[in-house]
VMD Tcl script that builds the backbone (N, CA, C; Angstrom):
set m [mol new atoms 537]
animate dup $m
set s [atomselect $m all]
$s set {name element resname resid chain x y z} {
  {N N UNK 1 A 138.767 101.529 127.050}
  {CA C UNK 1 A 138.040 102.590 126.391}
  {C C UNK 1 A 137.555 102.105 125.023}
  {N N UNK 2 A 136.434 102.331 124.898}
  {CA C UNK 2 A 135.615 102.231 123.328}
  {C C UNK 2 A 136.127 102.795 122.577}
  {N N UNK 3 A 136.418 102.611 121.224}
  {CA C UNK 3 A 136.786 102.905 119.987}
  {C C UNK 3 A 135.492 103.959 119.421}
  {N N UNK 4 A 135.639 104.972 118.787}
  {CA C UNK 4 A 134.669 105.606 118.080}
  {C C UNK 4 A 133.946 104.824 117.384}
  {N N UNK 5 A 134.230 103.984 116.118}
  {CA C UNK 5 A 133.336 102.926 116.161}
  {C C UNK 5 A 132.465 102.439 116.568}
  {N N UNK 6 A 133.056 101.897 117.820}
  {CA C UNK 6 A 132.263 100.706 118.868}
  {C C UNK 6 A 131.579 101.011 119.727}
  {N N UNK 7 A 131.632 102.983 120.000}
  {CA C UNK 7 A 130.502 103.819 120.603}
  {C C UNK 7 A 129.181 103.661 119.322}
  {N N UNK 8 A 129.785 104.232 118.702}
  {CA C UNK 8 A 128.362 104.733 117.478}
  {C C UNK 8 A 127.745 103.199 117.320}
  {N N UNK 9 A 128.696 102.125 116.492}
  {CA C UNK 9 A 128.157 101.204 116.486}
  {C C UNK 9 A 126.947 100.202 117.637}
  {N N UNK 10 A 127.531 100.372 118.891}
  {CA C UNK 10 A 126.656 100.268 120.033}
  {C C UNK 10 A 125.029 101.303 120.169}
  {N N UNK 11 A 125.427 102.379 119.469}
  {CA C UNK 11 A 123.929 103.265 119.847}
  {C C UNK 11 A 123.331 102.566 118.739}
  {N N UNK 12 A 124.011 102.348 117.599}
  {CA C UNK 12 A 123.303 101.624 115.730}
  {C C UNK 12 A 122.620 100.687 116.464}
  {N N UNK 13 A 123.401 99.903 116.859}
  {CA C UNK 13 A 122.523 98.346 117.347}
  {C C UNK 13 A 121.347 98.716 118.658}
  {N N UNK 14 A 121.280 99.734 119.532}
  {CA C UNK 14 A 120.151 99.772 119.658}
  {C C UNK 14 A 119.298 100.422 119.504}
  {N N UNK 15 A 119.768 101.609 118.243}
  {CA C UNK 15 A 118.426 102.170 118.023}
  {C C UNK 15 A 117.541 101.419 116.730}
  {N N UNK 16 A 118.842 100.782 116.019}
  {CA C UNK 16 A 118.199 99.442 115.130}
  {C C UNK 16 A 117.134 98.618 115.185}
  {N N UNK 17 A 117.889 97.943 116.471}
  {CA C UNK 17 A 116.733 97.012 117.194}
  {C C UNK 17 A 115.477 98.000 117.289}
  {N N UNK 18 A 115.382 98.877 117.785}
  {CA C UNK 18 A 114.685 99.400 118.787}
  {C C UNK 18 A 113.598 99.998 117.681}
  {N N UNK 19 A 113.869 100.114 116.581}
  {CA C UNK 19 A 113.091 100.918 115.142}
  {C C UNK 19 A 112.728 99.354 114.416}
  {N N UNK 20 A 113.184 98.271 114.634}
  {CA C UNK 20 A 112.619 97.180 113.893}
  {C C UNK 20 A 111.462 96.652 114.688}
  {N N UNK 21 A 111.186 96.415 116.132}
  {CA C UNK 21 A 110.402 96.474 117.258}
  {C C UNK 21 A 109.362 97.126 117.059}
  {N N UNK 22 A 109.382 98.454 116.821}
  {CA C UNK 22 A 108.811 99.516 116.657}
  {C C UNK 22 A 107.887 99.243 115.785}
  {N N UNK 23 A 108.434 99.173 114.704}
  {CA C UNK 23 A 107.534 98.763 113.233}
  {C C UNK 23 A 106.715 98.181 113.061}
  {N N UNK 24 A 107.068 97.031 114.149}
  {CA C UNK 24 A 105.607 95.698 114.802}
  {C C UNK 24 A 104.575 96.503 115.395}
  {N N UNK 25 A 104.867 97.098 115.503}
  {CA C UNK 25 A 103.604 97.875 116.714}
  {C C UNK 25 A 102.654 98.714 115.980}
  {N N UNK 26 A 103.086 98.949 114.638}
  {CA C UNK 26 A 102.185 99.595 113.314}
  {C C UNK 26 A 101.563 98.369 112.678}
  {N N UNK 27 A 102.377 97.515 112.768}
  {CA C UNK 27 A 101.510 95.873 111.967}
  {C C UNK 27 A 100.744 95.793 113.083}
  {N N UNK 28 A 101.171 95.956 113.939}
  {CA C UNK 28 A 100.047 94.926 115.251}
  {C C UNK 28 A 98.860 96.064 115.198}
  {N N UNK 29 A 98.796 96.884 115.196}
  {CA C UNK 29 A 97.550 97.825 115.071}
  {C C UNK 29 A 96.587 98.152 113.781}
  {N N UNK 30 A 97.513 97.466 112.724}
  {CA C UNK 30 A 96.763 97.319 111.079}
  {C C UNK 30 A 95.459 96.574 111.173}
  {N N UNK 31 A 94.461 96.655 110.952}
  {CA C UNK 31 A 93.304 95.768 110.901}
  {C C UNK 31 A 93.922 94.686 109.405}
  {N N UNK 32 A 93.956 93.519 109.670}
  {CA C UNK 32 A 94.276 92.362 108.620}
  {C C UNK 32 A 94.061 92.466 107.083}
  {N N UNK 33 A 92.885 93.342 107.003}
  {CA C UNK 33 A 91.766 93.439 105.858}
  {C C UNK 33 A 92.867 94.999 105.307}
  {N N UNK 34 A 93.394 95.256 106.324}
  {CA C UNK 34 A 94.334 96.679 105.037}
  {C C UNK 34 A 95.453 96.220 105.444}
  {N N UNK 35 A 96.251 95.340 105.447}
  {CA C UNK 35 A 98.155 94.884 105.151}
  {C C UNK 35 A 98.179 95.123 103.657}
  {N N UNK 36 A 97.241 94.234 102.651}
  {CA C UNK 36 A 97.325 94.646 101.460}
  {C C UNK 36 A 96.679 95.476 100.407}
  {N N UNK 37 A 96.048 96.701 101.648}
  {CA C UNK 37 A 95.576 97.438 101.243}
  {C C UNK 37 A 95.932 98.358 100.344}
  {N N UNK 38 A 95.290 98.982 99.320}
  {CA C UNK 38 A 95.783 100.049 98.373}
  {C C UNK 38 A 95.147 101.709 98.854}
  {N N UNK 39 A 95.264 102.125 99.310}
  {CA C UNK 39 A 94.286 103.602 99.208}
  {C C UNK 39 A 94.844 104.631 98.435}
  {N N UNK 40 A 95.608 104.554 97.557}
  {CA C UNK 40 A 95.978 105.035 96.608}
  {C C UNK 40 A 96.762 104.441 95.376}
  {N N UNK 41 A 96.603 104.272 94.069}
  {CA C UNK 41 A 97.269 103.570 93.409}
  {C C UNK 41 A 97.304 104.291 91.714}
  {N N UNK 42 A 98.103 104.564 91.637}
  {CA C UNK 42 A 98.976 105.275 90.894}
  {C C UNK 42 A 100.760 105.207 90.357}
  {N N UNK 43 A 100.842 105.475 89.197}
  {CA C UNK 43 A 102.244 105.396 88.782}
  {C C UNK 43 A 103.295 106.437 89.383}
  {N N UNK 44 A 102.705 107.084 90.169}
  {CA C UNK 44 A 103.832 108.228 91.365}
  {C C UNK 44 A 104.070 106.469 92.630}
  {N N UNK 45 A 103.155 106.031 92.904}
  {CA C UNK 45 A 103.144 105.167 93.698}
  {C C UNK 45 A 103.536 103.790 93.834}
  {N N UNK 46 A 105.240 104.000 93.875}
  {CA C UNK 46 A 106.187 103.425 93.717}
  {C C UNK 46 A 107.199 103.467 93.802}
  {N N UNK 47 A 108.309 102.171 94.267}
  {CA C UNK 47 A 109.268 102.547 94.787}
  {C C UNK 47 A 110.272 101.672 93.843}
  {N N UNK 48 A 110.367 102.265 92.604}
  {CA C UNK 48 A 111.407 101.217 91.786}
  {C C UNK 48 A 110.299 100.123 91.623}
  {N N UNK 49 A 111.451 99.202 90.995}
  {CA C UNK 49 A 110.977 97.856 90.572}
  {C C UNK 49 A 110.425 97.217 91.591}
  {N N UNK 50 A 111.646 97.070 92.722}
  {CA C UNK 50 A 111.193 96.196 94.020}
  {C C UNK 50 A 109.748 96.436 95.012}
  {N N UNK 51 A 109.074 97.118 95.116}
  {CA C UNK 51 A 107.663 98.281 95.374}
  {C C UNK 51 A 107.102 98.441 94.367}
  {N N UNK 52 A 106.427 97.967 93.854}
  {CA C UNK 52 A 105.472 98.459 93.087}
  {C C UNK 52 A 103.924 98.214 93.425}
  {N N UNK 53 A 104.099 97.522 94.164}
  {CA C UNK 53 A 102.390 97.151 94.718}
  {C C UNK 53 A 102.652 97.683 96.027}
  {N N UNK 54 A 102.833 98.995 96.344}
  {CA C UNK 54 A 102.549 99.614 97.775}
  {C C UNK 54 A 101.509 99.339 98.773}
  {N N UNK 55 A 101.748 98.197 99.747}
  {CA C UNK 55 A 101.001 98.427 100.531}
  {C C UNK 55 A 101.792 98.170 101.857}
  {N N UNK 56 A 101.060 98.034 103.379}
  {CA C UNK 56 A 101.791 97.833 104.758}
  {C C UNK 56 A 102.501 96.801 104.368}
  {N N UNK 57 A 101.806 95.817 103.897}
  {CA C UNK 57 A 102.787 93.911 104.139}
  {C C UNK 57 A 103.917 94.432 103.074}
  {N N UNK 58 A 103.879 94.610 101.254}
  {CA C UNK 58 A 104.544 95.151 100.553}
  {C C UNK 58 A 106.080 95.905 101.561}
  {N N UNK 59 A 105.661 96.650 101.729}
  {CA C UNK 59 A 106.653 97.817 102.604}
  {C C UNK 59 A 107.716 97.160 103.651}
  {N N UNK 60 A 106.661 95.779 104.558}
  {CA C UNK 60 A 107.350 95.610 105.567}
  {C C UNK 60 A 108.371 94.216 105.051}
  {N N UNK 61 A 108.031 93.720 103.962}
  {CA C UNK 61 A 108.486 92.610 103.239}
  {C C UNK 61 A 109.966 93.394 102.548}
  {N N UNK 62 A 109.991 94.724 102.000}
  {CA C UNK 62 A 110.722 95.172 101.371}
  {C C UNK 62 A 111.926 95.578 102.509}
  {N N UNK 63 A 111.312 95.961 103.465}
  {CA C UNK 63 A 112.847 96.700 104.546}
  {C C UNK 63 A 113.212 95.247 104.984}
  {N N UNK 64 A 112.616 93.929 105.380}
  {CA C UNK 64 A 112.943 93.193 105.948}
  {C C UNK 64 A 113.979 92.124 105.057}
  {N N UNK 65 A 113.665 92.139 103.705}
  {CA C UNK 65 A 114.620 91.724 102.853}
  {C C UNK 65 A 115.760 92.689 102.700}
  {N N UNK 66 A 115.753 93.855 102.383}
  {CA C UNK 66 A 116.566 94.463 102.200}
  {C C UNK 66 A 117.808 94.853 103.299}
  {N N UNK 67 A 116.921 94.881 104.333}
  {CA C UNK 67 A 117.798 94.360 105.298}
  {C C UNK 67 A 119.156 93.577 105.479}
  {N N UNK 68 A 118.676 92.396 105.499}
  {CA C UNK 68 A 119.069 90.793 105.936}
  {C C UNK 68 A 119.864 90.778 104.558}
  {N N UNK 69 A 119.652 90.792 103.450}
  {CA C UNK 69 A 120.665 90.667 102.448}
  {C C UNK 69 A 121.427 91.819 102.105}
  {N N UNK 70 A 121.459 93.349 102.741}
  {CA C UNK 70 A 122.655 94.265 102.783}
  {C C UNK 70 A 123.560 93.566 104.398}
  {N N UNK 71 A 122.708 93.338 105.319}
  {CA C UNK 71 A 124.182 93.446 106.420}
  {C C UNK 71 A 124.877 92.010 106.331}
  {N N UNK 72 A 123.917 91.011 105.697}
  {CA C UNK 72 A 124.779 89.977 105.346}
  {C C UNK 72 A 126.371 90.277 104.045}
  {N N UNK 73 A 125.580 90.856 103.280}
  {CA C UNK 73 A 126.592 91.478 101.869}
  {C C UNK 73 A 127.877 92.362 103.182}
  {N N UNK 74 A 127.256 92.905 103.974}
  {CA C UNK 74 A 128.487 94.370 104.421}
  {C C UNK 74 A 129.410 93.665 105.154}
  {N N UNK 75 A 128.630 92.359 105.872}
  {CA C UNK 75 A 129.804 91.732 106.460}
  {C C UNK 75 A 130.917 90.939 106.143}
  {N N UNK 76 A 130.567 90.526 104.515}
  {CA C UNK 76 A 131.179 89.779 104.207}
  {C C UNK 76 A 132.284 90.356 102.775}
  {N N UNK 77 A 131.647 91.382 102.186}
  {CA C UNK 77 A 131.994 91.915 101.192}
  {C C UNK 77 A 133.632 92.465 101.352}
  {N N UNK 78 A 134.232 91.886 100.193}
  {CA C UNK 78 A 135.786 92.761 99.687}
  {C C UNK 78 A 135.687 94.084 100.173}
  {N N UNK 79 A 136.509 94.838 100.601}
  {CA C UNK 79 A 136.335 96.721 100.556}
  {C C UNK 79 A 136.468 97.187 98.960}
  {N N UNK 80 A 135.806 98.122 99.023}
  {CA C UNK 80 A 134.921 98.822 97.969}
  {C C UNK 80 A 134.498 97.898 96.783}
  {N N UNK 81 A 134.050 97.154 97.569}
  {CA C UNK 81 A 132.986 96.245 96.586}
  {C C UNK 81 A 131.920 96.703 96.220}
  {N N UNK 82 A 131.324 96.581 94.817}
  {CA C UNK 82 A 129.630 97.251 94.817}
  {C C UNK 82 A 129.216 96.686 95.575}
  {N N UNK 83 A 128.166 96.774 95.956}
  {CA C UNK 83 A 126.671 96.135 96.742}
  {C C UNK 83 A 125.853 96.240 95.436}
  {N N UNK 84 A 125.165 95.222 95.257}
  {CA C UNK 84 A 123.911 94.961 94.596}
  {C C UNK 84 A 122.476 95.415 95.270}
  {N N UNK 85 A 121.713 95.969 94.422}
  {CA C UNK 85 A 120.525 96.194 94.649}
  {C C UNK 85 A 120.339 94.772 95.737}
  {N N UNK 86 A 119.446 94.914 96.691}
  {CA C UNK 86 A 119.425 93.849 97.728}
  {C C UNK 86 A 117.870 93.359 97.162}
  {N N UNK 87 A 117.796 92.031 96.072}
  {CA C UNK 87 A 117.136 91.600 95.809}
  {C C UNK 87 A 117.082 89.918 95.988}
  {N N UNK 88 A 115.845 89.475 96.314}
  {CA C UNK 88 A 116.273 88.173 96.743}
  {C C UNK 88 A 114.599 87.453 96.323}
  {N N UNK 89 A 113.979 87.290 95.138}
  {CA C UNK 89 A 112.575 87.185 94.811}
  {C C UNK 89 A 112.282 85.700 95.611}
  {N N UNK 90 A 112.998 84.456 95.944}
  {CA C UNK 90 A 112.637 83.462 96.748}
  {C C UNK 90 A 112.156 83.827 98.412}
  {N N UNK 91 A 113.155 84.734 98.777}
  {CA C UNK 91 A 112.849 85.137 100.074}
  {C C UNK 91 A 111.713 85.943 100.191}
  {N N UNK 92 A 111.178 87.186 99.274}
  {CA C UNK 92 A 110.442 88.063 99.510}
  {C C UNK 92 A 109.570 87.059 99.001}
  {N N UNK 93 A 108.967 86.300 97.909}
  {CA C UNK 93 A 108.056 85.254 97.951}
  {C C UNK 93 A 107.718 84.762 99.321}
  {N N UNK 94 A 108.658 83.627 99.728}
  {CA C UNK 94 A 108.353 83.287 101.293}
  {C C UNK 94 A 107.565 84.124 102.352}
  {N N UNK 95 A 108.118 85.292 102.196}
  {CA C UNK 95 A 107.361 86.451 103.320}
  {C C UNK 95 A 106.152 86.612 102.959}
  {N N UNK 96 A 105.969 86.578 101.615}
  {CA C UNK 96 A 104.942 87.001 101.160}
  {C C UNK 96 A 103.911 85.803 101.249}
  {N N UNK 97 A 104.364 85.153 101.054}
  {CA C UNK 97 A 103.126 83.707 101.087}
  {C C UNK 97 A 103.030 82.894 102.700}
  {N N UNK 98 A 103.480 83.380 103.518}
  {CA C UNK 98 A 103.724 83.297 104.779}
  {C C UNK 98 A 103.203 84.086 106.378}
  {N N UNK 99 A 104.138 83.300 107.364}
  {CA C UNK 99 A 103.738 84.729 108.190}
  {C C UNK 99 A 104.650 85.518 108.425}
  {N N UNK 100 A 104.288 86.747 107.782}
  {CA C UNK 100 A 105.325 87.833 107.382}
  {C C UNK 100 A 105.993 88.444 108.026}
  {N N UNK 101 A 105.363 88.967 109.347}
  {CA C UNK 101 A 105.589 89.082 110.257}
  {C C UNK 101 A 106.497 88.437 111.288}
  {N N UNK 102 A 106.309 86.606 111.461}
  {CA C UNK 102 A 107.017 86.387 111.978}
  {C C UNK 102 A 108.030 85.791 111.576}
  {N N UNK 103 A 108.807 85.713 110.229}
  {CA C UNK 103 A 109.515 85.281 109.402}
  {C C UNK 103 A 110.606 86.564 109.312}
  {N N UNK 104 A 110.092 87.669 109.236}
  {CA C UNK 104 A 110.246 89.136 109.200}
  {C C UNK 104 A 111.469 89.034 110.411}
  {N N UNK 105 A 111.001 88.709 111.546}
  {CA C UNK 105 A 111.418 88.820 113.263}
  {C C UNK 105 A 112.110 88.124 113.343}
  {N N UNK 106 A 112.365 86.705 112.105}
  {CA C UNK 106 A 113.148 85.593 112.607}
  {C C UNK 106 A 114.561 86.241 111.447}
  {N N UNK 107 A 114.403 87.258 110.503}
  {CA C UNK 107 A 115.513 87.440 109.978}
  {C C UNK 107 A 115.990 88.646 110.939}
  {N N UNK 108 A 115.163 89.286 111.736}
  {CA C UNK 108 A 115.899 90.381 112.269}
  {C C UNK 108 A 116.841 89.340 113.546}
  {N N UNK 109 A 116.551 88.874 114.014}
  {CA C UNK 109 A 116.938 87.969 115.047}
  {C C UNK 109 A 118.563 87.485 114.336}
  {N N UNK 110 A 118.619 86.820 112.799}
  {CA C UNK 110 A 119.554 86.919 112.339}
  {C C UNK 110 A 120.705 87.794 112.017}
  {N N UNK 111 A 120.044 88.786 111.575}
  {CA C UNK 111 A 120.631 90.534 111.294}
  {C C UNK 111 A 121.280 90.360 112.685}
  {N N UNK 112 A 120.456 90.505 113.976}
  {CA C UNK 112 A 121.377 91.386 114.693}
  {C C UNK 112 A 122.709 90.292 115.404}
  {N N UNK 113 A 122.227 89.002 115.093}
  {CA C UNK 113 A 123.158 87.649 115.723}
  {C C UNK 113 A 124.705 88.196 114.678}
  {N N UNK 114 A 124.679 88.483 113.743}
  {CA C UNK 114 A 125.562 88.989 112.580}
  {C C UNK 114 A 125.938 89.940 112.831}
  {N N UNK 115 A 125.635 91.368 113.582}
  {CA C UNK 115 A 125.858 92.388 113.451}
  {C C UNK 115 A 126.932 92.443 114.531}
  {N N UNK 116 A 126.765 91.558 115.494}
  {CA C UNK 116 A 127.081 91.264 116.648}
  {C C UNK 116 A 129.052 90.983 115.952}
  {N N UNK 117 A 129.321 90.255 115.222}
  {CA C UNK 117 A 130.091 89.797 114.848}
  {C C UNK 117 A 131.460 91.216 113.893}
  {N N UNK 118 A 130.300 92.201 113.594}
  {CA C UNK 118 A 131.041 93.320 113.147}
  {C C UNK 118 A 132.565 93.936 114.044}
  {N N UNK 119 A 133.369 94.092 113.447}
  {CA C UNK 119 A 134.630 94.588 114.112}
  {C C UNK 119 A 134.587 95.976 113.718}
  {N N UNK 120 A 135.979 96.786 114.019}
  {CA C UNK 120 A 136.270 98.057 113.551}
  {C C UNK 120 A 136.291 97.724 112.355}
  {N N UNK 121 A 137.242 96.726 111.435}
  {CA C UNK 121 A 137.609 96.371 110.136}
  {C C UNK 121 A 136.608 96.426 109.173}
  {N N UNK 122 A 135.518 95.365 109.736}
  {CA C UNK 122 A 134.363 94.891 109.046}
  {C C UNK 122 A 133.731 96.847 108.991}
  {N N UNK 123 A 133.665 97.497 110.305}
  {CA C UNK 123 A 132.846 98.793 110.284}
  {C C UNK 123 A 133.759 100.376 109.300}
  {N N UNK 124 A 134.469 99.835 109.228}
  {CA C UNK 124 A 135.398 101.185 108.644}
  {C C UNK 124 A 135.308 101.130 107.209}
  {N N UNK 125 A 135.724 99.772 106.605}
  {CA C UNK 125 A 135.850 99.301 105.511}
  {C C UNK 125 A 134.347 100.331 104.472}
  {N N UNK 126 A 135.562 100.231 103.207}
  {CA C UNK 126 A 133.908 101.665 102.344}
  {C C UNK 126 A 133.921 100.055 101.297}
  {N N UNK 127 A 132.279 100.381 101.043}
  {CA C UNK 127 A 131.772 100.119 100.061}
  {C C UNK 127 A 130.731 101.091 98.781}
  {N N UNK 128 A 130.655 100.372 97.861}
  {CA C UNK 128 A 129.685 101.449 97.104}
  {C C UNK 128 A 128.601 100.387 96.530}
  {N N UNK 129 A 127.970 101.633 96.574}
  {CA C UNK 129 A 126.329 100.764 96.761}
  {C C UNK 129 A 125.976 100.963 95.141}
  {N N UNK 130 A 125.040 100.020 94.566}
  {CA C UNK 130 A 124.486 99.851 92.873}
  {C C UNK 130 A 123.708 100.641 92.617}
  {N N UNK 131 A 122.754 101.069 93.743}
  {CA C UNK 131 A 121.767 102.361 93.716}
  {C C UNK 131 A 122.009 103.472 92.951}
  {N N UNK 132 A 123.320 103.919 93.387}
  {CA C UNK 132 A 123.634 105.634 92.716}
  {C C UNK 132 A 125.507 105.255 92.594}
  {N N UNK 133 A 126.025 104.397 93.112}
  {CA C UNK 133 A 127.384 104.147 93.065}
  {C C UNK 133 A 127.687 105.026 94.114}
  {N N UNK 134 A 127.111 105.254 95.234}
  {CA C UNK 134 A 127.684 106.230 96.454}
  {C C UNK 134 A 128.777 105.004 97.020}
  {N N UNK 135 A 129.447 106.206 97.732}
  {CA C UNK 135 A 130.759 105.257 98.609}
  {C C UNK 135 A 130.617 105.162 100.035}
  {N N UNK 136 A 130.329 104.516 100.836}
  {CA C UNK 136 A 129.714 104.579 102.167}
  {C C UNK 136 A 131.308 103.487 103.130}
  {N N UNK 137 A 131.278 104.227 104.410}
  {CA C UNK 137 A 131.528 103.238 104.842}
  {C C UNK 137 A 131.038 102.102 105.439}
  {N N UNK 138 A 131.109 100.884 106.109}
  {CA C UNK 138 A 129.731 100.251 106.447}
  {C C UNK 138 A 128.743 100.488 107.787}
  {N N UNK 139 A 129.735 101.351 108.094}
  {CA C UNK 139 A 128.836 102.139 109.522}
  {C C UNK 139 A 128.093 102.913 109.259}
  {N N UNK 140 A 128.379 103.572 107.868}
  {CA C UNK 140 A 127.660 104.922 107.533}
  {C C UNK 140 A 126.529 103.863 106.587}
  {N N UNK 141 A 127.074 102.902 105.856}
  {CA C UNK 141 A 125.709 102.064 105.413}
  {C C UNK 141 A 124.120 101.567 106.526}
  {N N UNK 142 A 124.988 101.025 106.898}
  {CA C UNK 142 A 124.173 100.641 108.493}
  {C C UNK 142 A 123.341 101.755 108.784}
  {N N UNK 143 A 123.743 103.126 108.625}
  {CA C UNK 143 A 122.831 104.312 109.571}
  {C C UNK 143 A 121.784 104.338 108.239}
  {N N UNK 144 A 122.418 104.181 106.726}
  {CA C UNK 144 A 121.268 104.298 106.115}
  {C C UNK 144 A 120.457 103.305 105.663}
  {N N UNK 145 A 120.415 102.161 105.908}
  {CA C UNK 145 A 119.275 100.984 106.412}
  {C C UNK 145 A 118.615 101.649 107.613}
  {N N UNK 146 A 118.943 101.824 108.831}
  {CA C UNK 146 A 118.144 103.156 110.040}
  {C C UNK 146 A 117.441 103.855 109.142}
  {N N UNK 147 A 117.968 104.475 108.314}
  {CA C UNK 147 A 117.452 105.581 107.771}
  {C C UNK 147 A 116.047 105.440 106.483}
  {N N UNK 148 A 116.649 103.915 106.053}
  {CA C UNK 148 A 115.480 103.104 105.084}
  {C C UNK 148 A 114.343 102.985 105.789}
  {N N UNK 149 A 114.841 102.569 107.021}
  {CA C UNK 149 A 113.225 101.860 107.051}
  {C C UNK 149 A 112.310 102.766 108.263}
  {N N UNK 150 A 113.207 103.792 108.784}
  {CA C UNK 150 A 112.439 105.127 109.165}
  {C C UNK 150 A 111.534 105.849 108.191}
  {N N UNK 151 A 112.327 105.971 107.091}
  {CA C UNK 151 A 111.508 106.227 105.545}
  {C C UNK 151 A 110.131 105.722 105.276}
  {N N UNK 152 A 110.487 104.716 105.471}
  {CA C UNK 152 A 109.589 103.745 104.897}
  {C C UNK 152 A 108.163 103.108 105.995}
  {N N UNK 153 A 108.680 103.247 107.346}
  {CA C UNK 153 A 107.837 103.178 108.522}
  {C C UNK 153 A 106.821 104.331 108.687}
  {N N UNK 154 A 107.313 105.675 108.264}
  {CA C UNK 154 A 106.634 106.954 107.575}
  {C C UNK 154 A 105.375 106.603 106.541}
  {N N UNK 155 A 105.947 106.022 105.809}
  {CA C UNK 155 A 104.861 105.686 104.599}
  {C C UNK 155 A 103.812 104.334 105.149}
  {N N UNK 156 A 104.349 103.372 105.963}
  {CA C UNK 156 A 103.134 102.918 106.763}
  {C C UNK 156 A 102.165 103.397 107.754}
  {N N UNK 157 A 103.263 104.519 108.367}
  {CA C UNK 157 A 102.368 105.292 109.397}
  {C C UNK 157 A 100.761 106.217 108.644}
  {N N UNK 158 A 101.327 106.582 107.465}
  {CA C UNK 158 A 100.167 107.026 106.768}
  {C C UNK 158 A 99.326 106.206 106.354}
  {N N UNK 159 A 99.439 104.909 105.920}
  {CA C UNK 159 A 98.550 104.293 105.470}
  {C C UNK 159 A 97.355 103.858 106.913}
  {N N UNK 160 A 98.195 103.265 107.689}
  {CA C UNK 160 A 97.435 103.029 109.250}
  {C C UNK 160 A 96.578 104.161 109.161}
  {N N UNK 161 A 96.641 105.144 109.595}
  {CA C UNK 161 A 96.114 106.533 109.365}
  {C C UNK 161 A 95.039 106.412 108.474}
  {N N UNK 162 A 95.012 106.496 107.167}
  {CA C UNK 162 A 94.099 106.357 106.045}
  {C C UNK 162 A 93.179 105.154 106.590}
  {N N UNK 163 A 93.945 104.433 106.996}
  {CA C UNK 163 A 93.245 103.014 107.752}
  {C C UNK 163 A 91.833 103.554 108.526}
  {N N UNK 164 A 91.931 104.694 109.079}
  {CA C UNK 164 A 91.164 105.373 110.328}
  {C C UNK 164 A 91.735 104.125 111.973}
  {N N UNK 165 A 93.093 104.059 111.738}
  {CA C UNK 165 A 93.235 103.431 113.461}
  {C C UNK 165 A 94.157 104.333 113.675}
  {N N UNK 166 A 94.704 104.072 114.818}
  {CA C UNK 166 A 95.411 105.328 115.621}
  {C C UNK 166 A 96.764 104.671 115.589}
  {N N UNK 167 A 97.708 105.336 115.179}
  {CA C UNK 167 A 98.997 104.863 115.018}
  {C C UNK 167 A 99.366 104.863 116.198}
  {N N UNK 168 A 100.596 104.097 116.469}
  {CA C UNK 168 A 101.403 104.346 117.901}
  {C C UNK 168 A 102.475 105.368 117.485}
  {N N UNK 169 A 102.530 106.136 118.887}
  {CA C UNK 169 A 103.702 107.259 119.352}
  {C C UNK 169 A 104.766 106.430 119.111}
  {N N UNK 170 A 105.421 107.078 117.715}
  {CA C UNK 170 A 107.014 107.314 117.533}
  {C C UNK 170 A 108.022 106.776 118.473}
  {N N UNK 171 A 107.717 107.998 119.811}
  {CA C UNK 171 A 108.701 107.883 120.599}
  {C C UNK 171 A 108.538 107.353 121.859}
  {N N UNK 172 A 107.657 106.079 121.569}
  {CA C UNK 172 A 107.064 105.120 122.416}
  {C C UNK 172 A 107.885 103.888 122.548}
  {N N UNK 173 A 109.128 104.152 122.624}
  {CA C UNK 173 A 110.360 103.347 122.792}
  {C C UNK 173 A 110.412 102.085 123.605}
  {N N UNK 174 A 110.383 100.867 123.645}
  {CA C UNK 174 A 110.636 100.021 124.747}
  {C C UNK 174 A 112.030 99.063 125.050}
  {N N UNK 175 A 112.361 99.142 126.186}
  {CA C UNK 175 A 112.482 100.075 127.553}
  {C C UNK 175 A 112.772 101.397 127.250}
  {N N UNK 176 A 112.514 102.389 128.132}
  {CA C UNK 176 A 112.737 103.538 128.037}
  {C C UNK 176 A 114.214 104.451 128.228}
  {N N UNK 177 A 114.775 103.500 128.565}
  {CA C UNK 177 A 116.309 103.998 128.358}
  {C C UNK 177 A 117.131 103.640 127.238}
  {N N UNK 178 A 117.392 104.832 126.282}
  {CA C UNK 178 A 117.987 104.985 124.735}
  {C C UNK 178 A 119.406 105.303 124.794}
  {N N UNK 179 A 119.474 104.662 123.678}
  {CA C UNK 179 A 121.464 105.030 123.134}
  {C C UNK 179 A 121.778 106.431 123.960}
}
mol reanalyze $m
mol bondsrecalc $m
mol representation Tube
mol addrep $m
C-alpha cells in the first residue's frame, strides 16, 4: 500500500510533467517575432527583480530556472532551512542567449530524473522559503512551483492572445488519462 505521500506525490509528478509539456504548446504556437514581445510595458508590469522585462521567452526562462534550482535546493536542503530566492543569473543568461526552449526541456528532464529520487523524508521535511519566510513542507512546496508556473502560463496565455493566435485548450492534456 502507498503512503499518503507517495499517492499525492505520484499525481505531483504527473500533473507536473504534464503542465511543463503543456507550456510548450503556448511557445510552439507564439509567432518568433512576439517571444520578446512587449504589448504592454509599464511599472505595474513586473514581477520583482527577477521579471522585469515581461515577455513569453522572459516568463518561460523564469519558471524554468526557478524550477530546477528550488527542487534541486528541496532535495537537498537541512529541514527548515530557508530557501533562497531561486536565482541563478549564469543559467537564466544561457537560456536566454540560447535555445530556450530546448535547454528549458533539458532541465525539466533533470527536475523530474531528481524528483524521482524524493522519499517520504526528503517529502515531509518543512522548509521556509526567503519570499515571505512561509513554512512549507516540500510536498506542499512542490504543489506551489504547480502552482507558479500555472500562474505564470496564465500570463503567457494572454500575451499569445494579444498575439492575435489561438491559444491551445488548457485541458488538452497528453495522453488523456490524468492523476
Amino acid at each position: 500500500m502507498l503512503t499518503t505521500f507517495a499517492e499525492e506525490f505520484r499525481r505531483f509528478n504527473i500533473l507536473f510533467d504534464r503542465l511543463v509539456n503543456e507550456t510548450n504548446l503556448w511557445i510552439a504556437r507564439t509567432p518568433p517575432d512576439r517571444l520578446e514581445w512587449l504589448p504592454v510595458d509599464n511599472g505595474n508590469v513586473r514581477f520583482g527583480d527577477r521579471v522585469s522585462h515581461v515577455t513569453i521567452k522572459s516568463l518561460y526562462i523564469h519558471m524554468a530556472v526557478a524550477e530546477h534550482l528550488s527542487i534541486r535546493r528541496l532535495r537537498d536542503c537541512a529541514p527548515g532551512e530557508l530557501l533562497p530566492l531561486p536565482r541563478d543569473p549564469e543559467l537564466t543568461s544561457r537560456l536566454a542567449n540560447g535555445d530556450f526552449l530546448a535547454e528549458g526541456m533539458q532541465l525539466h528532464v533533470e527536475n523530474m530524473r531528481s524528483l524521482r529520487s524524493f522519499d517520504d523524508a526528503v517529502l515531509g521535511k518543512t522548509v521556509r522559503f526567503a519570499g515571505d519566510q512561509t513554512t512549507w513542507s516540500v510536498l506542499g512546496f512542490l504543489w506551489g512551483l504547480f502552482g507558479h508556473r500555472a500562474y505564470h502560463l496564465g500570463n503567457i496565455d494572454i500575451y499569445v492572445r494579444q498575439a492575435d493566435t489561438p491559444a491551445p485548450d488548457f485541458y488538452s492534456f497528453n495522453p488523456k488519462q490524468m492523476a
